[in-house]
N, C-alpha and C positions, 0 to 999 in steps of 0.2 A: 167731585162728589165725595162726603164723605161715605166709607166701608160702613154699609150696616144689614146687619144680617137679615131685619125683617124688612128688609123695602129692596132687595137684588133677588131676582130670580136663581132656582136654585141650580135652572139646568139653561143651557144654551137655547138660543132662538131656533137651533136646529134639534133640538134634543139630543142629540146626537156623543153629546160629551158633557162634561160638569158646567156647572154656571160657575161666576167668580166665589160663591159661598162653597160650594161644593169641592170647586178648586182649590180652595185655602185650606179646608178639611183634608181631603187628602196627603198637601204637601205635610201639613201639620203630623199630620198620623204617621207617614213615612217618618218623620223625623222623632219621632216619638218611640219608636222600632228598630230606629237606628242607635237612640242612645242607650234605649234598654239591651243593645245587642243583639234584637232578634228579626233581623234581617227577613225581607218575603223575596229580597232580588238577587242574585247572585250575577255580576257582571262574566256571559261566556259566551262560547259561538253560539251554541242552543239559541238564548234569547236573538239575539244581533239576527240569525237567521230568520226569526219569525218574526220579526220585526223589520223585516226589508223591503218589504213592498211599503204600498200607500200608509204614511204615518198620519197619525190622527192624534197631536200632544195636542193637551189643555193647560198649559201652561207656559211661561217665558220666566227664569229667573235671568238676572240682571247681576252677576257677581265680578269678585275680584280674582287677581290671578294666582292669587297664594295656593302654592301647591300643598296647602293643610286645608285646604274648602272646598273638594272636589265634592260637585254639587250633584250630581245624581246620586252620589253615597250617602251625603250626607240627608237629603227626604227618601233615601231606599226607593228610588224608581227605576222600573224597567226602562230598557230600548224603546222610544219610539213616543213616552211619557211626556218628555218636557224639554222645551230648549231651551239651550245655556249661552250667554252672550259674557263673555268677561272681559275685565280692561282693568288697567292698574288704577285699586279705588275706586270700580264701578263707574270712572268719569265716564260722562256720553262725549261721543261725536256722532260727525254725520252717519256714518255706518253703520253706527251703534243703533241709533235709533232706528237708522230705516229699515235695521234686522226687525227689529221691536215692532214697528209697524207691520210686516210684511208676516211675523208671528201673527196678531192679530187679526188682520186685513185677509190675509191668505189660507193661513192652515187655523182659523178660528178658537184661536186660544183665547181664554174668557180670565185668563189671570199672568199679570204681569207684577213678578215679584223683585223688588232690587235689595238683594241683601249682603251689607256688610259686617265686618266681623271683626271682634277685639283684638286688636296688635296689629294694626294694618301698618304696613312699612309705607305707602304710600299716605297714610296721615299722618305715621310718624317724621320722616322724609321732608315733607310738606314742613311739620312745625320749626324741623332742625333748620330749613333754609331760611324762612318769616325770620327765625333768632338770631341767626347770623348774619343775613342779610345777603346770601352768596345762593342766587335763584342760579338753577342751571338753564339753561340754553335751549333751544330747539323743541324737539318734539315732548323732552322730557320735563322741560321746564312747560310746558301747555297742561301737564299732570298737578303739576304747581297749582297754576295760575286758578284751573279748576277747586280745587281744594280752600283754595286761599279763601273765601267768604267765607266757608263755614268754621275755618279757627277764628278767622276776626270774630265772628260772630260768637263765640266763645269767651274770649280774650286769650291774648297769647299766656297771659301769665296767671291764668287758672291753675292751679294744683292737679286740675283734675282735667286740664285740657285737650288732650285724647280722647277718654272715652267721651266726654261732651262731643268734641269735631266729631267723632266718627257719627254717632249717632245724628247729629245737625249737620252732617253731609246727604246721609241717607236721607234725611226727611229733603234736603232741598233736591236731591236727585227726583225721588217720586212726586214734585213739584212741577218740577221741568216737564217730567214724562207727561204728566197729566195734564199741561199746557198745550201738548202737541196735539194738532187737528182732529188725526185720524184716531189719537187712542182718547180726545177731549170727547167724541162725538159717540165712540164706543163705551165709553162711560155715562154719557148722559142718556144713553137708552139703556145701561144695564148688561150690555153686552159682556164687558170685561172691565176688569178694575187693577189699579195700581197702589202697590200695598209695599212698606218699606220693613224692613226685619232686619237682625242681627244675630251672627253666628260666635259663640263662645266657646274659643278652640278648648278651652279645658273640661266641658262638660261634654260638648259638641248639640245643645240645644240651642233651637231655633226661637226667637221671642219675635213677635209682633210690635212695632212700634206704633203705635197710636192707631188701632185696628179701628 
């Protein structure tokens, strides 16, 4: 289903937390706070304490493991706001997802966001092997393998091949998600939605891809 703001309810079936619109506002405004420098959350025991019982997030981001994208800083959310699933280049597996689901399905998050971010070493990583021809092995090479459509899809010998793959990686990732049963069925009633974004370490703002 495509993202559109006048056809998605604004608040959950429970009322209880944001809808996926209301969801996306928020993440958005944290991140808007963060780049202007003016912080509402400060990471301490204070929060973490009051935030230890029953958590109630509205959201799931979907990131990578670059320790320059640590992602409650980057939308300024408290303890207990949002969970974070990350993996080199955002690739899914099984676990991956069934976090994703089990966000969804269980603790009724109404927005699943997967965002990646300019200079990824795993798209960079990815294109150096396609060029050489020297795929690694094992688990690391499965990081590969994942990757590898959306520089084809690119072309390897684009000028611009990077930022193209990363961005044509993210949209096939929120593809895939929105594929699966449990988050296809949660989106067709409005429940919650899958929205793909990208993070630019030099500004540190968040953009929407094809909202």
């Amino acid at each position: 289903m495509t993202f559109h703001a006048d056809t998605v309810p604004a608040r959950s079936q429970t009322g209880s937390r944001p809808g996926p619109v209301e969801a996306l506002a928020n993440l958005l405004a944290g991140n808007r706070r963060f780049v202007a420098g003016r912080p509402r959350y400060g990471h301490h025991v204070a929060n973490a304490a009051a935030s230890s019982r029953a958590q109630q997030p509205y959201a799931v981001v979907v990131g990578c493991i670059d320790s320059r994208v640590p992602l409650e800083a980057v939308f300024d959310q408290n303890f207990g706001s949002i969970c974070v699933v990350r993996a080199g280049g955002h690739v899914l597996d099984r676990s991956i997802v069934g976090s994703i689901e089990f966000a969804v399905g269980e603790l009724d998050v109404s927005l699943v966001m997967v965002l990646g971010h300019e200079r990824c070493g795993a798209i960079a990583s990815t294109i150096e092997a396609m060029r050489s021809g020297d795929i690694p092995s094992g688990s690391l090479g499965y990081l590969v393998e994942q990757i590898e459509p959306s520089v084809t899809a690119v072309g390897i010998h684009d000028p611009d091949v990077e930022h193209k793959a990363l961005r044509q990686h993210v949209a096939r990732t929120v593809e895939s998600l929105r594929k699966v049963d449990r988050l296809a069925e949660a989106d067709r009633v409005g429940r919650a939605h899958v929205v793909g974004a990208v993070y630019d370490l030099d500004t540190g703002q968040v953009t929407i891809l094809n909202p």
